[in-house]
C-alpha positions, 0 to 999 in steps of 0.5 A: 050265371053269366056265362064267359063268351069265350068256349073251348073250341074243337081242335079239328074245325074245318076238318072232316070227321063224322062227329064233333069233339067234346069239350069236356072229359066229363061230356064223355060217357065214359067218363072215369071223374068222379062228379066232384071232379066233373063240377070242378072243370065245368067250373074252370072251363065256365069261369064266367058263371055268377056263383055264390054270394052274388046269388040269393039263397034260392038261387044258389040252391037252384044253380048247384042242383043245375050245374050237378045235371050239366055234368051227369046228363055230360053237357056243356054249356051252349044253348042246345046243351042248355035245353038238354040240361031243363028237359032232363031236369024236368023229366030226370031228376026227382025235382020234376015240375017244380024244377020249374020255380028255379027258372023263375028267379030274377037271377035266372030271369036275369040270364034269360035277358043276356043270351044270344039271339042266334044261339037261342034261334038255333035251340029253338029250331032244333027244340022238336028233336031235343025234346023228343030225344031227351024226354026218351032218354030220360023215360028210360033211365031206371031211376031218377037223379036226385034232384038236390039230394046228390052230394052223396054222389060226389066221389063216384065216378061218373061212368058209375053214376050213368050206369045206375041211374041210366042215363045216356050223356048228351052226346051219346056216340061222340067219344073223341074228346078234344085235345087242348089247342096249344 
């Protein structure tokens, strides 16, 4: 799961504008990819991610259920994104406390040790608002995702799928998305 340290980046850095760009067409909420189509480019726009065999079967199970939040809950992959994705894993989904047990495999243990110290400086200080934020968003949400139940979800627009679970994106209020650097 260790992730590319190349990201997409904003086409507008340097420039002044009120929010910063999303990354992703499924970031967006608004989003009309169904969640197959969303896994598909967080895949592709993460290629650094360990997937399959190299993972145990506990883990894969873990991943799969984790990557699916990263693409409902429309967030990417830096560390504030990281956060957002286990507290709305926690709090959101119907895996709830035991979601817990996933962090604890030596494959993600293995992740932990490989993160940057400045980004996991940066979500720590920005950990009270994150919290605070997403545990609302997700105490508000009229039902919980499933967990590790979701492939039934697959060809569902994701737009589709917030509405009837209730769930706001990450970056709610940030709908420009980025244009691909040429």
């Amino acid at each position: 799961r260790l992730r590319s340290q190349a990201t997409p980046s904003c086409p507008h850095v340097g420039q002044n504008h009120a929010m910063p760009c999303q990354r992703h067409r499924f970031e967006s909420p608004a989003s009309t990819q169904t969640l197959a189509d969303g896994l598909a480019e967080y895949f592709a726009t993460n290629p650094g991610l360990k997937r399959g065999e190299v993972l145990s079967p506990e883990a894969r199970e873990f991943f799969r259920a984790h990557d699916a939040v990263h693409v409902v809950y429309g967030c990417g992959t830096s560390m504030s994104d990281e956060a957002v994705v286990k507290l709305a894993s926690l709090f959101g989904t119907t895996g709830g406390l035991s979601v817990l047990r996933g962090y604890r495999l030596h494959d993600s243990i293995d992740i932990y040790r490989r993160l940057p110290l400045g980004g996991t400086l940066a979500a720590l200080l920005s950990a009270p608002y994150l919290i605070t934020r997403t545990w609302w968003r997700c105490r508000r949400q009229r039902q919980l995702w499933p967990w590790s139940d979701h492939d039934r979800y697959m060809a569902v627009p994701l737009h589709e799928i917030r509405d009837r679970f209730g769930i706001t994106v990450s970056n709610a209020g940030n709908t420009r998305l980025a244009t691909p650097a040429r």
